[in-house]
KOLKOL-141919 format. One record per residue (C-alpha): residue number from 1; residue in three letters; x, y, z. Coordinates in pm, whole numbers, plus 50000, padded with zeros to 5 digits. Example, Ala and Ser with C-alpha at 12.3 -4.5 7.8 and 13.67 -1.06 7.14 Angstrom:
! KOLKOL-141919
R  nr rest     x     y     z
R   1  Ala 51230 49550 50780
R   2  Ser 51367 49894 50714
This chain:
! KOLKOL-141919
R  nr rest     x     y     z
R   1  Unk 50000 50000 50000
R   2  Unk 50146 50313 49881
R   3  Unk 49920 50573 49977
R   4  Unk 49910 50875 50224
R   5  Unk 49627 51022 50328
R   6  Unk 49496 51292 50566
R   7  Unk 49322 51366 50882
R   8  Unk 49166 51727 50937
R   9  Unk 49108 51848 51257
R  10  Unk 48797 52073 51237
R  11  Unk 48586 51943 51505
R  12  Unk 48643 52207 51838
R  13  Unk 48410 52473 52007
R  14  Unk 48661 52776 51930
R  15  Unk 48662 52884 52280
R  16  Unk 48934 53131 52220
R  17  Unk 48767 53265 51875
R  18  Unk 48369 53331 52021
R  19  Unk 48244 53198 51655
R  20  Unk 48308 52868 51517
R  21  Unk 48602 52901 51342
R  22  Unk 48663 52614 51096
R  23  Unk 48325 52805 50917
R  24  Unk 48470 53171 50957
R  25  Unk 48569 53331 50600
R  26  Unk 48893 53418 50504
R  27  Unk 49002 53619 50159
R  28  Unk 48691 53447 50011
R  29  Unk 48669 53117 50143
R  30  Unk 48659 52945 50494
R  31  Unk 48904 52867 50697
R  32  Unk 48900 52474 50718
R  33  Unk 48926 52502 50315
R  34  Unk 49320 52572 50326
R  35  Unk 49333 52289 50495
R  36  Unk 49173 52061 50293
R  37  Unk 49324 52289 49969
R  38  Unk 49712 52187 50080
R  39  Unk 49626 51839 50116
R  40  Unk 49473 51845 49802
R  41  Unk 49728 52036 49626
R  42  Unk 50007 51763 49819
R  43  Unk 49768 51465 49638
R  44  Unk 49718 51332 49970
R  45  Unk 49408 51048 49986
R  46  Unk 49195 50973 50128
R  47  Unk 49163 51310 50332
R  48  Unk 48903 51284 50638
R  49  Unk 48766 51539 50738
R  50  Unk 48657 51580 51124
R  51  Unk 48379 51794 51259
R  52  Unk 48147 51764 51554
R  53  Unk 48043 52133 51692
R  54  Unk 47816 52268 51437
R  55  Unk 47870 52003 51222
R  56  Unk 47592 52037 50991
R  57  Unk 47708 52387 50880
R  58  Unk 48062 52245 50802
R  59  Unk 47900 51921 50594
R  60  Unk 47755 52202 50372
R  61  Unk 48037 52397 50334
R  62  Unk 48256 52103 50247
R  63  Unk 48004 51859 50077
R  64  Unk 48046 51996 49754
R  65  Unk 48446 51946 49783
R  66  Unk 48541 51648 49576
R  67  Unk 48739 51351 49750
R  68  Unk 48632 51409 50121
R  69  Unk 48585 51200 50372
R  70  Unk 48342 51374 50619
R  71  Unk 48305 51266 50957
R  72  Unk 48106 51368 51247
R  73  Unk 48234 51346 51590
R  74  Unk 47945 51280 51866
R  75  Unk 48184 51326 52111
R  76  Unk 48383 51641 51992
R  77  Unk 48349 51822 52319
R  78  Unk 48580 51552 52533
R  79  Unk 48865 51671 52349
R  80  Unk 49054 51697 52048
R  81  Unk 49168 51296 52102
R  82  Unk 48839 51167 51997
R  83  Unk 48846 51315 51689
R  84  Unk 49189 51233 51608
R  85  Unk 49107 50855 51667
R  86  Unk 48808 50910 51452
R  87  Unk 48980 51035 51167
R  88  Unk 49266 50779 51217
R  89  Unk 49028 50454 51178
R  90  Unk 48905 50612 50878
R  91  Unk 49195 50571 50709
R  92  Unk 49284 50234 50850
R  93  Unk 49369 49948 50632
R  94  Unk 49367 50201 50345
R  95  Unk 49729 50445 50351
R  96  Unk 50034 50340 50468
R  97  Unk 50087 50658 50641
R  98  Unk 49875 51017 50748
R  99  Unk 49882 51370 50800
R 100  Unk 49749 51512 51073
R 101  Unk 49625 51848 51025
R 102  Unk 49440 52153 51226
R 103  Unk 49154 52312 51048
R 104  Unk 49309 52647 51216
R 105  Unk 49631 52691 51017
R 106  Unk 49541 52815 50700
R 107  Unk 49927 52859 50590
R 108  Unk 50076 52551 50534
R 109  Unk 50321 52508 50211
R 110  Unk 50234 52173 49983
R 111  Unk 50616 52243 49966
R 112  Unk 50627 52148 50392
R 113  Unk 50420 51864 50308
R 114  Unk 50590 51709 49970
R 115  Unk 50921 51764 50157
R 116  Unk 50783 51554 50470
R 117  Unk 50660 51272 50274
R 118  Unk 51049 51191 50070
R 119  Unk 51207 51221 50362
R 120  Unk 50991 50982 50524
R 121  Unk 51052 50801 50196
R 122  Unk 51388 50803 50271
R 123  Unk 51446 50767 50590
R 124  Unk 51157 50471 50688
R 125  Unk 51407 50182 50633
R 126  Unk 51615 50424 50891
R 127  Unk 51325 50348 51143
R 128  Unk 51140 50662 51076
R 129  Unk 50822 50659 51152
R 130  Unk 50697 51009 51252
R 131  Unk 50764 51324 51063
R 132  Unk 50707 51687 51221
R 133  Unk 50775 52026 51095
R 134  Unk 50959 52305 51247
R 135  Unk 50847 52578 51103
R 136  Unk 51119 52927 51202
R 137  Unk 51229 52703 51517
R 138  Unk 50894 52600 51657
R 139  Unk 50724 52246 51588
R 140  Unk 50415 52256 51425
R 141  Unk 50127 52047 51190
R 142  Unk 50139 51821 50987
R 143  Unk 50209 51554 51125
R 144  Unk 50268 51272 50967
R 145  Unk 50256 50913 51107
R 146  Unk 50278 50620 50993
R 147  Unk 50013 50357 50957
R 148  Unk 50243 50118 51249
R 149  Unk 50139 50380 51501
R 150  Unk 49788 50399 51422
R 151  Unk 49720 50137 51711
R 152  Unk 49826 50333 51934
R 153  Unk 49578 50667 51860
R 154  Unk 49329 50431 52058
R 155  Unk 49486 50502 52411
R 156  Unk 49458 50864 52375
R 157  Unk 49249 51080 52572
R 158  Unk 49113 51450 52615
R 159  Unk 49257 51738 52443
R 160  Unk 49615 51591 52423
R 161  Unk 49595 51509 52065
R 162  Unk 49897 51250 51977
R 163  Unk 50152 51412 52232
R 164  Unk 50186 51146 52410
R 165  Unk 50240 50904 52067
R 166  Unk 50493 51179 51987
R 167  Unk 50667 51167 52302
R 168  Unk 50708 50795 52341
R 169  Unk 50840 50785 51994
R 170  Unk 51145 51043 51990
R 171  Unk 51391 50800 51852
R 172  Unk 51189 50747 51533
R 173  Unk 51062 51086 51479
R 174  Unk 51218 51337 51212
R 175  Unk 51200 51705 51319
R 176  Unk 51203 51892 50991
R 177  Unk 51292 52231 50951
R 178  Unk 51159 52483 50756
R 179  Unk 51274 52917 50769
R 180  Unk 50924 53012 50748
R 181  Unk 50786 53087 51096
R 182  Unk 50456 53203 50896
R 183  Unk 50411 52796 50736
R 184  Unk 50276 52708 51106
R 185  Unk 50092 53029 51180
R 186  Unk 49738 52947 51409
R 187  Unk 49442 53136 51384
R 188  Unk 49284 53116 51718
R 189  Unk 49139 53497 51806
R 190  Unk 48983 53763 51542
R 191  Unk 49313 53953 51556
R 192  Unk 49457 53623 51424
R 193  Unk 49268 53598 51200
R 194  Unk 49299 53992 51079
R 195  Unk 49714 53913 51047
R 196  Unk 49631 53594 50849
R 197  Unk 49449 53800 50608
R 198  Unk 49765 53995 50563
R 199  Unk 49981 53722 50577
R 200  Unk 49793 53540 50262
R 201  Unk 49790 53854 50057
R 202  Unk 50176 53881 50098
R 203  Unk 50200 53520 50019
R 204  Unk 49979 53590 49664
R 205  Unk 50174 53906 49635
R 206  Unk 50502 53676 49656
R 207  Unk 50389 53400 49433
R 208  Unk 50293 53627 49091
C-alpha cells in the first residue's frame, strides 16, 4: 500500500475565537478550506475530514468538495483525542501513512508537506516513523505518522491530541525544519485571523 492520506482536525468549540472558526471566511473562502486545499494540492488520499460542533454547517460547506471524507464526531466536546482517533480509523487498512492536520492553520506550504513525505521516503528503512515540521524554530502540523502507530491513537484521551504518541516515539521521529515561521501560523482569536488575512495577501503578492 502506497498511499498517504489525511486527517483534518475541524471538530472544536473555538473557545478562544467566540464563533466557530473552521466556518469563519477568510480572503473568500473558509478557513477549514486551506486545509483541505494543501492536502489536496500535496495529492494526499483519502483526506478525512473531522467535525462535531456545528457540524451540519461544516457538511455544507465542504460537501460539495470532491474527494472528502466527512466525519462527524458525537463526542467532539471531550477533546481533540476523539476526533483524532476518529479520523485515524478512517483511514485504517487504506494508507500506509497520514497527516494530521488543524483546520486552524490556514498557511501551510504543499512544499512542507511534499518535503515531509520523501524524507519519510527516505528515511523509513532508517526506522522513521513520525515526521514533524519546524516551522522558524517551533514544531508545528502536519504531522505525519505512519500507519504502524495507528494502534496506538486508541489510548489517547482529552485534548492531548497525539503528544503522548509523539513523546514515546522520539527516537523514530524526524523534526524537519523549515525558515518560514509564517508555514505554522494558528488562527485562534479575530486579531489572528485579521494578520492571516495579511499574511495570505503577501503570500499571493510573493507567488505572481
Amino acid at each position: 500500500m502506497s498511499t498517504i492520506g489525511a486527517v483534518i482536525l475541524a471538530a472544536g468549540m473555538s473557545t478562544r475565537m467566540g464563533r466557530f472558526k473552521p466556518v469563519l471566511p477568510l480572503n473568500g473562502q473558509p478557513l477549514f478550506r486551506y486545509a483541505v486545499d494543501a492536502a489536496i494540492a500535496a495529492e494526499l488520499s483519502p483526506i478525512a475530514l473531522v467535525g462535531g460542533c456545528r457540524s451540519g454547517e461544516l457538511t455544507a460547506l465542504a460537501a460539495p468538495i470532491g474527494g472528502l471524507d466527512i466525519l462527524e464526531n458525537p463526542d467532539y466536546a471531550s477533546g481533540m483525542a476523539s476526533s483524532l482517533r476518529l479520523g485515524i480509523r478512517a483511514l485504517t487498512g487504506r494508507t500506509r501513512a497520514a497527516f494530521v492536520f488543524l483546520a486552524d492553520q490556514p498557511l501551510v506550504s504543499p512544499r512542507a508537506i511534499a518535503a515531509m513525505r520523501e524524507q519519510y521516503a527516505l528515511r523509513h528503512n532508517e526506522g522513521i516513523r513520525i515526521v514533524r515540521p519546524v516551522y522558524g524554530g517551533a514544531s508545528g502540523h502536519p504531522v505525519l505518522f505512519d500507519a504502524g502507530m495507528y494502534a496506538e491513537f486508541e489510548a489517547i484521551r482529552g485534548d492531548e491530541g497525539g503528544k503522548s504518541i509523539l513523546a514515546k516515539h522520539r527516537e523514530r521521529t524526524l523534526m524537519l525544519p523549515f525558515p518560514n515561521a509564517e508555514w505554522g501560523y494558528d488562527v485562534d482569536t479575530p486579531d489572528d485571523l485579521m494578520r492571516a488575512e495579511r499574511l495570505l495577501a503577501l503570500r499571493s503578492e510573493a507567488d505572481r
